[in-house]
Backbone bond lengths (Angstrom), bond angles and torsions (degrees), N, CA, C in turn:
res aa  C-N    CA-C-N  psi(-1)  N-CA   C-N-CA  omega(-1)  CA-C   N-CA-C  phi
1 X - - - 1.463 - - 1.530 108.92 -
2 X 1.218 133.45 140.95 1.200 154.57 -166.11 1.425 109.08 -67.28
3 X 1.349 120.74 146.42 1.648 90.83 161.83 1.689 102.70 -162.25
4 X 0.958 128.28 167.39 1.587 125.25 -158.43 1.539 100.19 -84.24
5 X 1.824 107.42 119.57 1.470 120.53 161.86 1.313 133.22 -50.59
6 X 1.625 142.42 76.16 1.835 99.87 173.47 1.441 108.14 -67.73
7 X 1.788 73.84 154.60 2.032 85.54 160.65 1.545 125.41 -19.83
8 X 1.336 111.50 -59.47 1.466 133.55 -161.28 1.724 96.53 -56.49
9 X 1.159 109.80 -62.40 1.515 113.43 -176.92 1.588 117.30 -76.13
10 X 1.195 122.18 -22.82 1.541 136.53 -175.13 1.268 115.70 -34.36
11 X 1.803 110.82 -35.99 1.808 127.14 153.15 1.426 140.02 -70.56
12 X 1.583 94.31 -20.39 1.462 86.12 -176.13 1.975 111.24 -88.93
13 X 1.386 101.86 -172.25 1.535 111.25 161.06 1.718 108.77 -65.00
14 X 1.035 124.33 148.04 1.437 109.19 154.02 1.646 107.57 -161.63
15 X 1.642 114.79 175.96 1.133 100.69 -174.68 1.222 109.30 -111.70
16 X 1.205 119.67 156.27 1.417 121.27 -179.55 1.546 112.87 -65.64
17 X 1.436 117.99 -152.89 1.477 108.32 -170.91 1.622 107.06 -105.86
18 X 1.625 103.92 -26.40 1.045 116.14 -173.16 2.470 104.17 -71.57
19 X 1.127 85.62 -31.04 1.422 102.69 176.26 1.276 118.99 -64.39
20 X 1.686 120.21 -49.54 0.895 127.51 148.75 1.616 135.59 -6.38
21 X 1.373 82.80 -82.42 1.790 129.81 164.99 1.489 106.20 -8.67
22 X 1.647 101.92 -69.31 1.294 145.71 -145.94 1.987 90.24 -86.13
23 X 1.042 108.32 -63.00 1.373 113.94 169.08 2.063 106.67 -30.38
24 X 1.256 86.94 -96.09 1.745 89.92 159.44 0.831 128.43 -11.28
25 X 1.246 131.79 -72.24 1.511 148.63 -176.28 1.606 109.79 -43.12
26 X 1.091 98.48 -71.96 1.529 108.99 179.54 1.605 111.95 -59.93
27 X 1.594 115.48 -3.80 1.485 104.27 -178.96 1.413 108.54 -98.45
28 X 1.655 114.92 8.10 1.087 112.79 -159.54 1.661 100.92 -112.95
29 X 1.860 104.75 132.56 1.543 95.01 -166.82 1.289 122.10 -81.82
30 X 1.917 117.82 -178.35 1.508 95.55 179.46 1.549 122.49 -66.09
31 X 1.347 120.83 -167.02 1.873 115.06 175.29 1.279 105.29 55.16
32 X 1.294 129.17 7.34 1.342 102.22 -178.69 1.738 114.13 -86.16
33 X 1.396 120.56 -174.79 1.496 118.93 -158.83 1.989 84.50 -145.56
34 X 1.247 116.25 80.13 1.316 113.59 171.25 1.494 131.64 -98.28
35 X 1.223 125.38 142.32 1.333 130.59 177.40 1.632 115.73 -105.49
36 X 1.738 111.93 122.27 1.148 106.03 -174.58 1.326 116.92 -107.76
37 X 1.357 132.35 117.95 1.712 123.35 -179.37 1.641 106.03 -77.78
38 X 1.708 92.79 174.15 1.332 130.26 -167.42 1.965 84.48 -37.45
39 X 1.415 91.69 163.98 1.492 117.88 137.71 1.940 95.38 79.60
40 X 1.547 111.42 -134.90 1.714 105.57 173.85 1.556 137.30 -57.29
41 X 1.392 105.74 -3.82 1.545 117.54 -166.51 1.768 92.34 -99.56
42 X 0.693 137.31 -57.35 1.265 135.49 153.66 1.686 115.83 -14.58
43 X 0.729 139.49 -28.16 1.516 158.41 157.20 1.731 110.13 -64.84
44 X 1.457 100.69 -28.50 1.856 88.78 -178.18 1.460 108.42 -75.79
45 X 1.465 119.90 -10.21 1.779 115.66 170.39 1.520 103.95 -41.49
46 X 1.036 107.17 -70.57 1.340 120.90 -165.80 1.508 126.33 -44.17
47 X 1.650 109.19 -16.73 1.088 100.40 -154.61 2.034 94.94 -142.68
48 X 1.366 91.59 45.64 1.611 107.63 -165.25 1.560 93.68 -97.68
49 X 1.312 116.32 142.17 1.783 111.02 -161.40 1.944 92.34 -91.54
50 X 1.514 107.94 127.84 1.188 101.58 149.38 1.566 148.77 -6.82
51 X 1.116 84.52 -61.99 1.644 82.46 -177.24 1.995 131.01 -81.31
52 X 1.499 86.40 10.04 1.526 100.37 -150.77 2.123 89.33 -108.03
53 X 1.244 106.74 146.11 1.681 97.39 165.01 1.427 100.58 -134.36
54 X 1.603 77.35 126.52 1.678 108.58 -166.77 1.739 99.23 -120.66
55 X 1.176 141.88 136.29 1.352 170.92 140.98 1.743 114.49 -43.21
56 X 1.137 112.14 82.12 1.488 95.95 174.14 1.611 112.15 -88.77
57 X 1.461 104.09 143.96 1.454 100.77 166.79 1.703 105.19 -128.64
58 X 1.503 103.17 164.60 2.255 97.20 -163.82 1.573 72.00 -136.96
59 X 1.471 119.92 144.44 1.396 119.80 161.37 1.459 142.46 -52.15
60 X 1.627 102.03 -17.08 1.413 110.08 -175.20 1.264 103.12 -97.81
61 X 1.444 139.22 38.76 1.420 160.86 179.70 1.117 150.70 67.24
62 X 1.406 108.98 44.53 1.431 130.55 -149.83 1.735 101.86 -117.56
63 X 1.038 124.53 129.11 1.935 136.65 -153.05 1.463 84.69 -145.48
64 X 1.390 132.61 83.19 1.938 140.01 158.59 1.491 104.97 112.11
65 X 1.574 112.11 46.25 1.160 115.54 174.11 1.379 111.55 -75.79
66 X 1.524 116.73 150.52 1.334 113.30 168.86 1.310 120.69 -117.78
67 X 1.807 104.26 -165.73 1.502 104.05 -164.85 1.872 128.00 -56.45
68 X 1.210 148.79 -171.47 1.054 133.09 -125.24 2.247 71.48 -128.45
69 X 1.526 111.21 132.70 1.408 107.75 -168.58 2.003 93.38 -95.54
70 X 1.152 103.65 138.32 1.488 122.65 -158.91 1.672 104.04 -109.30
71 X 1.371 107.98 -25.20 1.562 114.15 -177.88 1.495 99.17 -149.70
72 X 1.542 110.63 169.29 1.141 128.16 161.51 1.782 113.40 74.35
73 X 1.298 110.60 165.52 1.676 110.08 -175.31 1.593 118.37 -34.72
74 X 0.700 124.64 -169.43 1.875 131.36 174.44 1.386 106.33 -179.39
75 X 1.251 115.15 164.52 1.229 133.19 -176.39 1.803 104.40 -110.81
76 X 1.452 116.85 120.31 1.827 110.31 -166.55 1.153 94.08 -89.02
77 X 1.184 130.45 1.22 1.620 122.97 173.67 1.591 107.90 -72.35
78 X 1.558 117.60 -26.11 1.553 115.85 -152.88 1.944 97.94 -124.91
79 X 1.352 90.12 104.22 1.630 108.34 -164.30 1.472 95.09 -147.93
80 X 1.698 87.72 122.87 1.543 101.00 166.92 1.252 117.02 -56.81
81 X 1.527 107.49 -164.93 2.243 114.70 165.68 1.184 112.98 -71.98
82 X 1.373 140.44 25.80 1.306 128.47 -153.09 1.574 99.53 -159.25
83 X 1.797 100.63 -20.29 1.555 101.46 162.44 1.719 98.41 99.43
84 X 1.258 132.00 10.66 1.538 130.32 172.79 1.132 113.02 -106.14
85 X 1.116 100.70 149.92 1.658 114.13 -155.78 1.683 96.85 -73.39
86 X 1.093 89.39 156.28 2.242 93.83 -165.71 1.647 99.39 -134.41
87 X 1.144 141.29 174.73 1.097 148.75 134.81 2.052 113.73 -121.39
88 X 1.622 83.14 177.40 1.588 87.23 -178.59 1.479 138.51 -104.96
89 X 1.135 139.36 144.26 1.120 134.24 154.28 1.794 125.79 -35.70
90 X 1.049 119.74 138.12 1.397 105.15 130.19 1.276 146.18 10.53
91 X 1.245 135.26 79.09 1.475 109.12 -167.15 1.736 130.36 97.98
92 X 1.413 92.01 -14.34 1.158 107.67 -170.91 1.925 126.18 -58.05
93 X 0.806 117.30 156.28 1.392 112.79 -179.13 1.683 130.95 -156.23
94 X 1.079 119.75 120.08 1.517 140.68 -153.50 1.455 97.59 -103.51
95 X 1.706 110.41 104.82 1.443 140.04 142.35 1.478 140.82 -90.33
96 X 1.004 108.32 136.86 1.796 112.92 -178.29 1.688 109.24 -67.47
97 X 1.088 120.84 158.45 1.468 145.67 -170.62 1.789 109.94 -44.12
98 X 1.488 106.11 -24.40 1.569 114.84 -177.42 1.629 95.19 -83.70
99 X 1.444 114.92 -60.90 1.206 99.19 -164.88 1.913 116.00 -73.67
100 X 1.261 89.81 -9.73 1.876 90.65 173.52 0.921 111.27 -58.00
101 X 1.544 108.37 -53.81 1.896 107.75 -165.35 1.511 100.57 -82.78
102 X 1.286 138.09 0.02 1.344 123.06 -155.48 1.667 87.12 -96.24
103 X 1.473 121.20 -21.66 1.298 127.16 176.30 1.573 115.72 -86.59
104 X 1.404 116.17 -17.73 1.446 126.55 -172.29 2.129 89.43 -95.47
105 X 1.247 131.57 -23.70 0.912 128.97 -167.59 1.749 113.56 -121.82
106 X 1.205 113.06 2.69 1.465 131.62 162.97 1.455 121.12 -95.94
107 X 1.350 126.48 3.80 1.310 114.58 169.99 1.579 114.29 101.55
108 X 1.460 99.05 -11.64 1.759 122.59 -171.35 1.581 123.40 -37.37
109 X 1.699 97.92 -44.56 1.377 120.08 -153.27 1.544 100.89 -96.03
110 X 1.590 119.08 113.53 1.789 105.35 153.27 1.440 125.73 -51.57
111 X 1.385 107.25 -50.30 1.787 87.38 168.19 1.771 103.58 -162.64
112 X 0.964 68.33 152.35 1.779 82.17 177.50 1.711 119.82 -109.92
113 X 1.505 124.84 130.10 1.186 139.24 -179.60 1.406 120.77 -90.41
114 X 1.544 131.63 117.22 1.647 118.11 -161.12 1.345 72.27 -144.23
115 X 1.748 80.59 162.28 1.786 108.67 156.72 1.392 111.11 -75.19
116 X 1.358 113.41 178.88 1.322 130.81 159.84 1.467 126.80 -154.36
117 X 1.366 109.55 151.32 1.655 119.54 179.18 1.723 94.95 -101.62
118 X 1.219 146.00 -63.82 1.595 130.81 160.62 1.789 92.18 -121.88
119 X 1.190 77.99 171.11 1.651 115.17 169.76 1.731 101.37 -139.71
120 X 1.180 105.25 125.33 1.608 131.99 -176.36 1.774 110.38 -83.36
121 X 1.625 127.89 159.73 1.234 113.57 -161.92 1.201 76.45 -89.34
122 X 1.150 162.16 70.10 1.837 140.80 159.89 2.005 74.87 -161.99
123 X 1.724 130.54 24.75 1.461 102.60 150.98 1.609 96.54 76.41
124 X 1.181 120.14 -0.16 2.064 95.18 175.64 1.457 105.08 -73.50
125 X 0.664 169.57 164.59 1.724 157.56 21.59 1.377 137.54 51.82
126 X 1.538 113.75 90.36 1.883 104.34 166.01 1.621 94.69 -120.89
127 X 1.443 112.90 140.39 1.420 128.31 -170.84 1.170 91.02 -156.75
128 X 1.439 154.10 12.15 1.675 138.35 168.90 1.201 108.59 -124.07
129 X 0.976 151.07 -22.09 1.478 144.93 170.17 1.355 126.36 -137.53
130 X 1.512 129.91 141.12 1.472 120.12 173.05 1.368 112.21 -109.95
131 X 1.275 114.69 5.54 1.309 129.30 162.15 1.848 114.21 95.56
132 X 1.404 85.05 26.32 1.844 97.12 -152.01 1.857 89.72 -100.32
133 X 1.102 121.46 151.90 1.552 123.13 -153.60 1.739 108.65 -77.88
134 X 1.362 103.78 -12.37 1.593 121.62 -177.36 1.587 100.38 -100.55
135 X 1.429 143.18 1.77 1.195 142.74 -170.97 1.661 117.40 -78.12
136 X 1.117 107.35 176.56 1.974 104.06 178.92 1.405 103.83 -48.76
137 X 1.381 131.17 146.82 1.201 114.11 163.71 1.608 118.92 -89.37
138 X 1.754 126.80 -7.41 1.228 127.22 158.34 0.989 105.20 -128.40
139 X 1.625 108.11 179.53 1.529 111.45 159.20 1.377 151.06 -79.78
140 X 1.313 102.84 -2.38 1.564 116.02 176.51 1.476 117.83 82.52
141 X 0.738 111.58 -122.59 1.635 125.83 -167.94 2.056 111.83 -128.04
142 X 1.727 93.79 0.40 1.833 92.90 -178.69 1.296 115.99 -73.64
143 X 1.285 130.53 -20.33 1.185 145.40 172.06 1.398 103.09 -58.13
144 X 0.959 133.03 -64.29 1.697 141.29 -170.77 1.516 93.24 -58.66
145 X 1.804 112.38 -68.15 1.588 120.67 -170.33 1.869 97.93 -37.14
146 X 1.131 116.20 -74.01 1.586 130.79 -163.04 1.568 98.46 -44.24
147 X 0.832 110.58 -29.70 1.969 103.57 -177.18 1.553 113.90 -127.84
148 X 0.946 123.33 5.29 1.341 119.52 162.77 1.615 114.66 -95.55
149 X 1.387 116.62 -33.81 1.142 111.23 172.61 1.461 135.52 -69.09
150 X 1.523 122.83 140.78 1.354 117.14 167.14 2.101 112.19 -34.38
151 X 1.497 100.05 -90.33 1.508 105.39 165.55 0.949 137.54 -91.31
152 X 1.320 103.22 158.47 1.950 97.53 -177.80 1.673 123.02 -112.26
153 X 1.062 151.68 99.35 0.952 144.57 154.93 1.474 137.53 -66.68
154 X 1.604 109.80 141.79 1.822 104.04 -173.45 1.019 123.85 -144.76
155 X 1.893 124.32 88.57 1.391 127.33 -175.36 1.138 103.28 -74.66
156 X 1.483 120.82 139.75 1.101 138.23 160.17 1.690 124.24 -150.89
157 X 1.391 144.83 -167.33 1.229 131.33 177.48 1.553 95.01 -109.49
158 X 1.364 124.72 149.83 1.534 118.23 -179.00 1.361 119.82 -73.42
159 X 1.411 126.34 -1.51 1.400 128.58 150.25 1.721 116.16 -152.07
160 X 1.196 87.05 174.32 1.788 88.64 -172.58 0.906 108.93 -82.60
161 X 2.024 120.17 178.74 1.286 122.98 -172.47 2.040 119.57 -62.19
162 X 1.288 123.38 2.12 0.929 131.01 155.37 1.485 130.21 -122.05
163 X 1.209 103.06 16.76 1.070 102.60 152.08 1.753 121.48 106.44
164 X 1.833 94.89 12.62 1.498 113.49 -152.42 1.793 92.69 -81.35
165 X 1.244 131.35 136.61 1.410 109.18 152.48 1.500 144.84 -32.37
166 X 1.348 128.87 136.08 1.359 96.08 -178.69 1.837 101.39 -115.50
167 X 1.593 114.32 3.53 1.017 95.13 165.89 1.681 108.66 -118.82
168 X 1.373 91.51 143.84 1.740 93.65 -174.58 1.687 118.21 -150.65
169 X 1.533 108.96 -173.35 1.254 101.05 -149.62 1.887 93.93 -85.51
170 X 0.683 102.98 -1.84 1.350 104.28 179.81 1.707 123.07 -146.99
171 X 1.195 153.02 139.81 1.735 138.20 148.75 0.868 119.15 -37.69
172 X 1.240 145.14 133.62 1.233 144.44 175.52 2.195 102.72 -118.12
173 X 1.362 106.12 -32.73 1.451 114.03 150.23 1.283 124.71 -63.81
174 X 1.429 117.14 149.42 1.528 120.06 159.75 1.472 117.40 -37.34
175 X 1.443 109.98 130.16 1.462 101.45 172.24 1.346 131.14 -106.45
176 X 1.063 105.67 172.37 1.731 118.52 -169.41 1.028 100.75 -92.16
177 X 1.332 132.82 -48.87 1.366 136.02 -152.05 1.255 129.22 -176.60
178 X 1.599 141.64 114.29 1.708 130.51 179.85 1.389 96.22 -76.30
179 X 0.970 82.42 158.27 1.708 120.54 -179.26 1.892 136.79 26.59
180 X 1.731 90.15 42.01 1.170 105.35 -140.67 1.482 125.56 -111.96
181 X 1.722 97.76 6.12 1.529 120.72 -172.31 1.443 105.30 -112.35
182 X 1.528 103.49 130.37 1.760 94.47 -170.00 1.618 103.56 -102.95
183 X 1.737 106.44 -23.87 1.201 99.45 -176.68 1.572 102.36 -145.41
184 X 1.442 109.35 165.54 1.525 117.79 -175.81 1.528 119.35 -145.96
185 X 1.213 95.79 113.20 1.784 106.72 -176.49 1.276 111.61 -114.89
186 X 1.595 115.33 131.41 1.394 123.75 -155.69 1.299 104.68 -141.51
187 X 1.339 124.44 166.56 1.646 113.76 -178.01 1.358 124.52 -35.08
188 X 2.111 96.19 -60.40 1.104 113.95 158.17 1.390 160.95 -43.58
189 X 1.695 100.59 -34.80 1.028 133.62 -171.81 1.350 150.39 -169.14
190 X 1.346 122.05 168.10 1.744 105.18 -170.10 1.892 91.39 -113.92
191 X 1.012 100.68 143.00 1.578 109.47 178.34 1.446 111.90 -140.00
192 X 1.383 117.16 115.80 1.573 122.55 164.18 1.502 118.56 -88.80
193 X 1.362 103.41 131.49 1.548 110.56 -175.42 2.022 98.50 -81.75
194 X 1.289 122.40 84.89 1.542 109.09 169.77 1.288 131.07 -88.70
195 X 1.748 121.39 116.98 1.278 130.74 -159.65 1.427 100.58 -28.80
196 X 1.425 110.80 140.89 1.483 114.37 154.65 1.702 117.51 59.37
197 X 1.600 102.11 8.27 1.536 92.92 168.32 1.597 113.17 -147.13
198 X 1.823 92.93 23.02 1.568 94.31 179.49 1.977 134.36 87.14
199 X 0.750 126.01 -153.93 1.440 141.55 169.24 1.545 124.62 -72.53
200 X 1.170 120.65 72.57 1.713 104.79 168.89 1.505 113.18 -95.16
201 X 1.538 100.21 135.53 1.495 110.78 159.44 1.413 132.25 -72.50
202 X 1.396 130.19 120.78 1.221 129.59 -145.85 0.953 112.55 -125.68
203 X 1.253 131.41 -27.26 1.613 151.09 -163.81 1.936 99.00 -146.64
204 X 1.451 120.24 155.01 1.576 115.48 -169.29 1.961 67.21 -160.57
205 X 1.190 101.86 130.52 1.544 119.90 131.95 1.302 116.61 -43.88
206 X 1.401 102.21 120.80 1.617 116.12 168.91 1.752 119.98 -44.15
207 X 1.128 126.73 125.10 2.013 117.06 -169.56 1.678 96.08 75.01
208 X 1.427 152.53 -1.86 1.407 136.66 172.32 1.541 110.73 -96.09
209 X 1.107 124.99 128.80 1.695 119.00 -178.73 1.830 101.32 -87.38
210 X 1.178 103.11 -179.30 1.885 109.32 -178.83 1.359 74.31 -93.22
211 X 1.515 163.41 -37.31 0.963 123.70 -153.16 1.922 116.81 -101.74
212 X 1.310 98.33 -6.02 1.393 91.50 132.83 1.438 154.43 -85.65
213 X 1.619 100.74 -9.39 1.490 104.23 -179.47 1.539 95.98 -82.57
214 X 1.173 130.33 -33.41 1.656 134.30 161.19 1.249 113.82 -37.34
215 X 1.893 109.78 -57.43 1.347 81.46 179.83 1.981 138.63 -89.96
216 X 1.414 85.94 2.56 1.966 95.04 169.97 1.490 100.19 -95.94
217 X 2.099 117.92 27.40 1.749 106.05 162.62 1.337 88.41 -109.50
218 X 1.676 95.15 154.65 1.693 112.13 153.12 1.404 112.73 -86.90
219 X 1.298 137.95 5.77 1.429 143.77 -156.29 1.707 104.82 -128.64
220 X 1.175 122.61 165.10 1.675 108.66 172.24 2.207 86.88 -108.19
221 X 1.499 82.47 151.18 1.549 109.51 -178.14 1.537 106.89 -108.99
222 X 1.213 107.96 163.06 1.750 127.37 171.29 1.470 87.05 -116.06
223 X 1.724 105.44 146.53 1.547 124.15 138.18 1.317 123.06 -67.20
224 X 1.150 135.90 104.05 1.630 112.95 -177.79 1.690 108.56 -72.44
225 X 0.756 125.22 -173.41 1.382 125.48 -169.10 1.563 118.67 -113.80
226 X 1.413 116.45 -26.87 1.464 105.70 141.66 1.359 102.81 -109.92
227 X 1.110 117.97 89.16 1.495 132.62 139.85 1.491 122.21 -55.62
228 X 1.458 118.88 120.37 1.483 129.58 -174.00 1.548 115.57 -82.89
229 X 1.328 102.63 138.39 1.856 101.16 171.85 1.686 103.37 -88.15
230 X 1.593 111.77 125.42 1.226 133.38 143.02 1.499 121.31 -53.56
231 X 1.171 122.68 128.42 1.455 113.28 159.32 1.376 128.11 -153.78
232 X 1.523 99.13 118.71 1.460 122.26 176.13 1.294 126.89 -79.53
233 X 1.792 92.27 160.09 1.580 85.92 -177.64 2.200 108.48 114.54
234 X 1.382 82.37 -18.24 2.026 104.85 -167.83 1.388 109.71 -62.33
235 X 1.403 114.05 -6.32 1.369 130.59 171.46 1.662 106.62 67.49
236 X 1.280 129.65 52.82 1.606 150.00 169.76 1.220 117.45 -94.72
């Protein structure tokens, strides 16, 4: 899937969204019970490894949702966060809005996958508004996701369509949540937020140095020391 270049990145390797996806996917262990929000996370259906049994949950009440249906009839009742038509697992089971969140706000979920507008070096979270007069007019259900869940996950692109950082030393957007992002996957890169010691880089795009992913951060980063090669291009 396509996705808007800045300048800044227009040189490097990077991964697409669908690549991304795929990244994710595979980081996610078996048994787990995950919730995917609106927008790029919605894309990790697709790209969930066979052999693994993973639990999807979508906020509008869906407990063994599956991947996102690309052809053929559908059912308009059964729509992910993002509004594409889904089908089900196995087992699957369809709840109303109380018992969704009572599971998104009970501790239910191993981890949950969101967008983001920044991620802060101490992990806070703004992903619903940029404060711009055309923006969400609430927050939805991320508030609940960001603190009810065991983990947190946060696709996003490592800067905006001009080129602004999106991770930095501080929010400068409304936030979702303090201290509440454990990990961060970006075109560029995989980044763990570790208590009390900041930003490590964990994953680097194949051809990207840390000292460019440094310089499209507003935040200072660590190398971790086994740092993983990304690689794009795998056609996902």
């Amino acid at each position: 899937m396509p996705h808007d270049t800045s300048p800044m990145t227009a040189t490097l390797p990077r991964l697409s969204r669908a690549e991304m996806a795929r990244v994710v996917a595979h980081d996610i262990p078996a048994g787990s019970i995950v919730n995917l929000g609106i927008g790029m996370p919605t894309l990790v259906s697709d790209q969930l490894p066979g052999d693994r049994e993973i639990v999807l949950h979508s906020e509008n009440g869906i407990l063994g949702m599956g991947p996102v249906i690309r052809e053929g009839a559908t059912d308009p009742d059964l729509i992910n966060a993002s509004k594409a038509p889904i089908g089900l697992i196995p087992g699957a089971s369809i709840s109303d809005h109380v018992i969704s969140f009572t599971m998104m706000r009970g501790g239910h979920l191993d981890i949950t996958v969101l967008g983001g507008f920044q991620v802060s070096a101490t992990g806070d979270l703004a992903n619903w508004s940029t404060g711009e007069p055309d923006s969400i007019p609430a927050v939805g259900g991320a508030m609940d996701l960001v603190v009810g869940a065991a983990t947190l996950f946060v696709m996003m692109e490592h800067v905006t369509r001009d080129g602004q950082p999106k991770i930095v030393e501080r929010c400068t957007y409304p936030l979702t949540g303090l201290g509440v992002v454990d990990r961060i996957y970006t075109d560029l890169a995989v980044i763990d937020v570790v208590p009390g010691q900041g930003l490590h880089v964990t994953g680097l795009v194949e051809g990207v140095s840390f000292d460019a992913v440094q310089a499209l951060s507003a935040a200072p980063l660590t190398l971790a020391p086994d740092c993983r090669v990304l690689r794009a291009g795998l056609g996902t």
